[in-house]
C-alpha positions in Angstrom: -29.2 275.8 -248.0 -25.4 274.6 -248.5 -24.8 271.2 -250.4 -22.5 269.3 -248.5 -20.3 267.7 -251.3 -20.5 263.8 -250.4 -16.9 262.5 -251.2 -17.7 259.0 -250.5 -20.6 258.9 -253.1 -17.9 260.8 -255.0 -15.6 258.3 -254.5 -17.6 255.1 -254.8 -18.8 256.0 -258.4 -14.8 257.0 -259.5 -14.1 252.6 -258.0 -17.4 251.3 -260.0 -15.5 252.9 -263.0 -12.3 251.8 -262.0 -14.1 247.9 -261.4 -15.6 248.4 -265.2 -12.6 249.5 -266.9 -10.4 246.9 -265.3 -12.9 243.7 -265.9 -13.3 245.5 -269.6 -9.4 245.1 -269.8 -8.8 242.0 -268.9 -11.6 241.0 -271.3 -10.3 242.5 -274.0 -6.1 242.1 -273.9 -5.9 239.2 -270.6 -4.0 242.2 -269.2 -5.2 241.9 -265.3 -4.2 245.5 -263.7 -1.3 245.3 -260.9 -0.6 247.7 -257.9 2.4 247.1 -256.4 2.2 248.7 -252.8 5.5 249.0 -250.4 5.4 249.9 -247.0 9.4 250.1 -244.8 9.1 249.9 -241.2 5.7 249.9 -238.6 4.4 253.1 -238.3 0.4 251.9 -237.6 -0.9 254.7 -239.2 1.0 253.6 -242.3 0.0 250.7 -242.4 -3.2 251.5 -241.9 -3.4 253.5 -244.7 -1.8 250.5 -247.1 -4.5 247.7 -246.2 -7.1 249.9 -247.0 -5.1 250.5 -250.2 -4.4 246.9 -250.9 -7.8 246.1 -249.8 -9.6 248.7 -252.4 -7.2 247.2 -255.1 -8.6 243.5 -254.3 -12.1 244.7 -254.4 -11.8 246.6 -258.0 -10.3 243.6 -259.4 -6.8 244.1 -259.8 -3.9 242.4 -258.7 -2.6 243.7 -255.4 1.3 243.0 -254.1 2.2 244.5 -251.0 6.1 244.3 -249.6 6.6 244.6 -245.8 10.3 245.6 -245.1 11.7 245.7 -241.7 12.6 249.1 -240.4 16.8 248.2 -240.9 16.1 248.2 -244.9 19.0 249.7 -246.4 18.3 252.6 -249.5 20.3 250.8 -252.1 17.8 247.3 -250.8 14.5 249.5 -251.2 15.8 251.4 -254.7 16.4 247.4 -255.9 13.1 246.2 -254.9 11.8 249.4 -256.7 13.5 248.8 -259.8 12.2 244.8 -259.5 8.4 245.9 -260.0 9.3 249.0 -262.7 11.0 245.9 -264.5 7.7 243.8 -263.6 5.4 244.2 -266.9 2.3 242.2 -264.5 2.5 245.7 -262.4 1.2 249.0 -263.5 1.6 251.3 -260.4 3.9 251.3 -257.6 3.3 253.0 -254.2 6.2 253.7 -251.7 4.2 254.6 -248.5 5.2 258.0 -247.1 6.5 259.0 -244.7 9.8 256.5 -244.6 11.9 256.0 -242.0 14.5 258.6 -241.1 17.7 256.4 -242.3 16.0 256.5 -245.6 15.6 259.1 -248.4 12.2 259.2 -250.2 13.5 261.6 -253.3 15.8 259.3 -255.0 13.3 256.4 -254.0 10.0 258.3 -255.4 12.3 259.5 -258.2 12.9 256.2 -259.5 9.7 254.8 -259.9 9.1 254.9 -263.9 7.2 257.8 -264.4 4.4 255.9 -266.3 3.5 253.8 -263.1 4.1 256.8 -260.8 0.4 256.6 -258.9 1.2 258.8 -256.8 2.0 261.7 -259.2 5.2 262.4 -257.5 8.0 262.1 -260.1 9.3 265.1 -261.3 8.4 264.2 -264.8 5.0 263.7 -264.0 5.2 267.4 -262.1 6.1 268.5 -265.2 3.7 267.4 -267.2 1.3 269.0 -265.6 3.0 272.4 -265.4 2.8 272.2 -269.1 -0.7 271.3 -269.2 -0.4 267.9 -270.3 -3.4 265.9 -268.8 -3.0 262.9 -271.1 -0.2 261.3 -270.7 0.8 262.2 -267.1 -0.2 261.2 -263.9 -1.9 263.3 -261.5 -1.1 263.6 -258.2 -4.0 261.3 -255.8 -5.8 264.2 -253.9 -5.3 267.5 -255.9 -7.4 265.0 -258.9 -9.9 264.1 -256.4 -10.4 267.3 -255.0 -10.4 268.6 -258.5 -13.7 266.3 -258.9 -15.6 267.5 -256.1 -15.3 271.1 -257.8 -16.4 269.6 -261.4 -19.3 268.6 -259.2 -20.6 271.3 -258.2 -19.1 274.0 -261.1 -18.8 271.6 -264.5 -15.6 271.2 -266.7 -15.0 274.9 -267.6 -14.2 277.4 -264.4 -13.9 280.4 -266.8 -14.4 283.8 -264.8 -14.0 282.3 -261.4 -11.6 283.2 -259.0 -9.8 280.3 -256.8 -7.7 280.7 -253.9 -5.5 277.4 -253.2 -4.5 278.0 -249.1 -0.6 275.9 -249.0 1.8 275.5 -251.3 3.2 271.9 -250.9 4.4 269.7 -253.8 2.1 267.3 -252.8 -1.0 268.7 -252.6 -1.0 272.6 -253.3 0.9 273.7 -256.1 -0.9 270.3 -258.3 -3.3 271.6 -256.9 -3.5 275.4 -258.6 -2.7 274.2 -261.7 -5.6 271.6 -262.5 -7.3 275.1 -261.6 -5.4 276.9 -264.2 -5.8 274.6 -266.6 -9.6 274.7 -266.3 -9.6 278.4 -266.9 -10.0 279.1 -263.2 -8.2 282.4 -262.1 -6.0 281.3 -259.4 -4.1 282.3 -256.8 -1.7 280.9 -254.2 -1.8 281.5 -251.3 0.4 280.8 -247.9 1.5 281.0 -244.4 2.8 284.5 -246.0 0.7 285.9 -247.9 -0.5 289.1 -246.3 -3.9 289.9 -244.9 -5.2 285.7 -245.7 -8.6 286.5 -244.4 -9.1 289.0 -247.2 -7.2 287.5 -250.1 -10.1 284.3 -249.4 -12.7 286.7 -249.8 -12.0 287.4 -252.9 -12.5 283.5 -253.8 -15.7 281.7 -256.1 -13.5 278.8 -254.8 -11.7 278.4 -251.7 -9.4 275.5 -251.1 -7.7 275.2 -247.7 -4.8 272.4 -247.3 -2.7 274.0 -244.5 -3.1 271.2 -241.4 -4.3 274.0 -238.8 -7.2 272.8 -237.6 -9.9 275.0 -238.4 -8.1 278.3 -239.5 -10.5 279.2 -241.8 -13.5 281.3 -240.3 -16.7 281.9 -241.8 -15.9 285.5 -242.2 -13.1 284.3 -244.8 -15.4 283.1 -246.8 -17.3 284.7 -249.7 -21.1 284.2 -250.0 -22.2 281.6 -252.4 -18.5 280.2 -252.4 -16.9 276.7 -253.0 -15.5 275.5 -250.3 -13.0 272.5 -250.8 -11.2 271.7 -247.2 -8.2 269.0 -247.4 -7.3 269.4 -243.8 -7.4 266.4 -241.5 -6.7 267.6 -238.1 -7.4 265.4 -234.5 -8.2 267.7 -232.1 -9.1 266.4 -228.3 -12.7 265.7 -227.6 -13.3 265.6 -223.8 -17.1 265.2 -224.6 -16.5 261.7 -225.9 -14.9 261.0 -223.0 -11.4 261.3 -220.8 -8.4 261.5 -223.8 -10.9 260.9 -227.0 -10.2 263.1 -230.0 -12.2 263.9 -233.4 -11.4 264.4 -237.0 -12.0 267.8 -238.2 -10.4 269.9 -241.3 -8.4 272.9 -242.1 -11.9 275.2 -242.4 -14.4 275.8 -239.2 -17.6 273.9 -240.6 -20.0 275.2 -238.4 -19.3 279.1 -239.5 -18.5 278.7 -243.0 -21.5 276.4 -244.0 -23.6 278.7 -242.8 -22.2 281.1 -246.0 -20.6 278.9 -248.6 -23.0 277.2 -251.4 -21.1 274.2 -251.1 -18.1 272.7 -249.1 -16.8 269.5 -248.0 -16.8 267.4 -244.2 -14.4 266.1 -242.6 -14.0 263.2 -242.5 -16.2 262.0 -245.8 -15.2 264.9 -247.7 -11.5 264.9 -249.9 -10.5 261.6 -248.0 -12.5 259.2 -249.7 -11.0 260.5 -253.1 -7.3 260.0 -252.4 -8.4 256.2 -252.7 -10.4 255.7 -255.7 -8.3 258.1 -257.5 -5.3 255.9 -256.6 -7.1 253.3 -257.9 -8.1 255.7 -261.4 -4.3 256.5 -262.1 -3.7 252.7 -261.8 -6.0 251.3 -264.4 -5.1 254.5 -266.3 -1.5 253.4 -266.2 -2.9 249.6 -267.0 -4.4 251.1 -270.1 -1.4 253.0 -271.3 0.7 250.5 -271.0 -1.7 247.9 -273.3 -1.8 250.5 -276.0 -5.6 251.1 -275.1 -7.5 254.1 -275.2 -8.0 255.3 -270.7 -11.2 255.8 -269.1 -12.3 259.2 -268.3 -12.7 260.2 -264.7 
């Protein structure tokens, strides 16, 4: 029988960590932990996205700013209001909701958030750190760390002698990704819209993770027996059985065909999702930690 991997279980131990560690902070240094969120224009999915954020923040304990800015915000008035809460010692992690609008440019934005409360993982010094291997002091990128999770889940801390095949390449998600594979022993390789014969080089995988945004491109017969199979894909596809224009969530890997050969693998929704959150919410009291001079939780 395959284990469907429950990410909100996942997910809601990772925020009664998050909930302990903040309340034990605050106890010990006053130090109440701070997520600043910032959110330019009205793209509802975006915002969306942010009140669940600022929501999750409120319900851990910390405390949660969010800035609205009109659509017209000028670069030079977001990079000031960005260089306001790295100046702000009450906040430990800022958040510039992706994507912005088209006037605007998100590297020099992302870029300037002070590594040490870059949540998100995106600085280029916190890219770095873990190229290097350095899982201590730099923070990891929301959804590659929670993904990384659901494998310890089902595999432990060490990965030695198993082979994993990251599908996508992204900054965001895929390269981070790979190496949190590396770097626990995992042999790993990278795979891409390019790679030739896909189908076979997933075969080959003890761990398959698929983060492409094709809805269900992976097939059962990509999958190797007994595998791992970790899908960050969230595709809406239509859904004329729910009715005239409905549509449903599903993931990157056909779920039907490759449960009925994988060991393990993740839904969508209720897979990866859930994690992106509460690991958001991890980095943050991390960060809180770090910058009181205390000792972080584990996660």
């Amino acid at each position: 029988m395959v284990v469907v991997i429950d990410g909100k279980a996942k997910a809601a131990s990772v925020i009664e960590t998050v909930r302990e560690a903040a309340a034990g902070l605050e106890q010990q240094t006053g130090v109440k932990t701070g997520l600043a969120v910032v959110i330019v224009g009205d793209d509802p999915a975006s915002h969306a996205y942010v009140n669940s954020k600022s929501k999750m923040a409120k319900e851990c304990g910390f405390k949660s700013v969010q800035h609205t800015l009109p659509e017209e915000t000028t670069q030079a008035d977001l990079e000031a209001l960005v260089a306001t809460l790295n100046a702000d010692a009450s906040i430990h992690g800022i958040l510039v909701q992706l994507p912005l609008p088209k006037h605007l440019d998100s590297v020099p934005v992302i870029q300037s958030i002070l590594p040490e409360k870059d949540v998100d993982g995106l600085s280029f010094v916190n890219a770095g750190k873990l190229a290097a291997g350095d899982l201590e002091t730099g923070m990891i990128s929301c959804t590659p760390a929670g993904s990384m999770l659901l494998v310890r889940s089902i595999h432990g801390e060490d990965l030695s002698g198993l082979n994993a095949v990251v599908i996508g390449r992204s900054n965001l998600f895929g390269k981070p990704m790979g190496q949190l594979l590396l770097n626990a022993n995992a042999t790993v390789t990278m795979a891409h819209s390019r790679t030739k014969d896909l189908a076979a080089v997933c075969r080959n995988a003890d761990i398959l993770v698929a983060a492409v945004g094709r809805p269900q491109m992976v097939k059962g017969d990509w999958v190797k027996p007994g595998a791992t199979v970790i899908d960050v894909g969230i595709n809406r596809v239509p859904a004329p059985e729910k009715g005239e224009g409905k549509s449903r969530l599903v993931g990157d890997v056909a779920f039907d065909e490759a449960s009925a050969v994988a060991a393990a693998i993740t839904p969508v929704p209720g897979g990866v999702g859930p994690m992106t959150i509460a690991m958001l919410m991890a980095n943050t009291v991390i960060a809180a930690h770090h910058a009181s001079g205390k000792s972080a939780p584990k996660f």
